[in-house]
C-alpha positions in Angstrom: -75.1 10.9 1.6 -77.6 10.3 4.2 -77.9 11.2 7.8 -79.6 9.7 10.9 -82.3 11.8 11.8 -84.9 10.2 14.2 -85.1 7.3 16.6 -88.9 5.4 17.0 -89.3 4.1 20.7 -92.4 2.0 22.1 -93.1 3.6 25.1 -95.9 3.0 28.2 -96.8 6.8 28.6 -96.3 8.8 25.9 -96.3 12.3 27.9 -94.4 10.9 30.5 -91.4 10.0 28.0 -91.9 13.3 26.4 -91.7 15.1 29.5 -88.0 13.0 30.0 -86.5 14.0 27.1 -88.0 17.5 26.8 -86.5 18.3 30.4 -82.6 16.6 29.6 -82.3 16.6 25.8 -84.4 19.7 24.5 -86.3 17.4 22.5 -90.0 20.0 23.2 -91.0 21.0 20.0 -94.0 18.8 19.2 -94.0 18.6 15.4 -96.5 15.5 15.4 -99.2 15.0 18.0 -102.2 12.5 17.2 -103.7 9.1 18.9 -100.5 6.8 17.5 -98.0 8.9 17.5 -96.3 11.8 18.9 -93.3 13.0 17.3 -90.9 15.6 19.3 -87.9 17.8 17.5 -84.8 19.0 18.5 -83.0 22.3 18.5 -80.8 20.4 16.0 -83.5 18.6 13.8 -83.4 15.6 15.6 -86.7 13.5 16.1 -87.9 11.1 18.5 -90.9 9.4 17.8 -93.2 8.1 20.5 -96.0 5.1 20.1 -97.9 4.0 23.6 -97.5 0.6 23.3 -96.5 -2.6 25.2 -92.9 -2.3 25.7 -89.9 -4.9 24.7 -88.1 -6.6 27.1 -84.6 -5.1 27.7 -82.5 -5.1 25.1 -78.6 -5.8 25.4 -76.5 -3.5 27.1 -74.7 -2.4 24.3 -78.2 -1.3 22.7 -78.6 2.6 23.4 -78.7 5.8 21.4 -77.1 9.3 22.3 -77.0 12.3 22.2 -73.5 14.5 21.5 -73.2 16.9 24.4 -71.4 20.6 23.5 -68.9 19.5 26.0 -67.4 17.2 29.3 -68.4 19.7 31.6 -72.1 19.5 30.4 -72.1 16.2 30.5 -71.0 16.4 33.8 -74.1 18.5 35.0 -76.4 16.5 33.1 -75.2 13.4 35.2 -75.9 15.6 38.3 -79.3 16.5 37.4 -80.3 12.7 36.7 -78.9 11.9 40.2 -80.7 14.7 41.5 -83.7 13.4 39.7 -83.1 9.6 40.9 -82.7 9.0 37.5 -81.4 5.0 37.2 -77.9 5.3 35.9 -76.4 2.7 33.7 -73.1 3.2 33.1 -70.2 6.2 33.7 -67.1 7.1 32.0 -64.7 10.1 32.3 -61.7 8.5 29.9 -61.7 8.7 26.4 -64.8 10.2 25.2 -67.0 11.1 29.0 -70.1 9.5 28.8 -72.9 8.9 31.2 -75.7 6.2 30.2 -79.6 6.5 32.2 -82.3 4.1 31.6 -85.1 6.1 30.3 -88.9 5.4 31.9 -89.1 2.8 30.1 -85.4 1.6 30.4 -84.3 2.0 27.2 -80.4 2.8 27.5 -80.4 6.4 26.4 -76.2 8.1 26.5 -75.1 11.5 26.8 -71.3 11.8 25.5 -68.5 14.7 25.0 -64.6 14.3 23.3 -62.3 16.6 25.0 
């Protein structure tokens, strides 16, 4: 059996992504910090790995990752808070599964999503 554990993203500003997902995803525990990479955990275990680099162009629009919120209603508030924080969003859903999709600093598709 395996299990997805980490995502590795390109990003412009290393600190500036890890201040992003640190503030809406809890990912703040630095587990990994040198001059390539910064790797940041999860309450859950989850890693996201962070190189400075040149970033792609945008992927499709069906390219994103997520992240399973506890419930509809927090998804809900996190949608408020990117609003409130003019963060870009990409796509909403409140049928089926609610979702809410941001474009990240570097606008790479990132998804928050609940089932009722």
């Amino acid at each position: 059996m395996f299990k997805l554990n980490h995502v590795a993203l390109t990003v412009a500003d290393r600190e500036r992504s890890a201040a992003f997902y640190g503030k809406y995803f809890g990912l703040t525990d630095r587990v990994h910090d040198d001059p390539h990479l910064l790797i940041l955990a999860g309450p859950d275990g989850g890693l996201l790995a962070l190189s400075e680099g040149k970033v792609p162009p945008a992927p499709p629009r069906t390219t994103h990752f997520g992240f399973q919120a506890t419930s509809p209603r927090a998804v809900e508030k996190l949608r408020a808070a990117f609003a409130a924080d003019g963060v870009p969003e990409a796509e909403w859903q409140d049928d089926g599964p609610m979702r809410v999709q941001v474009f990240d600093p570097d606008g790479y598709r990132v998804e928050a999503y609940a089932f009722d």
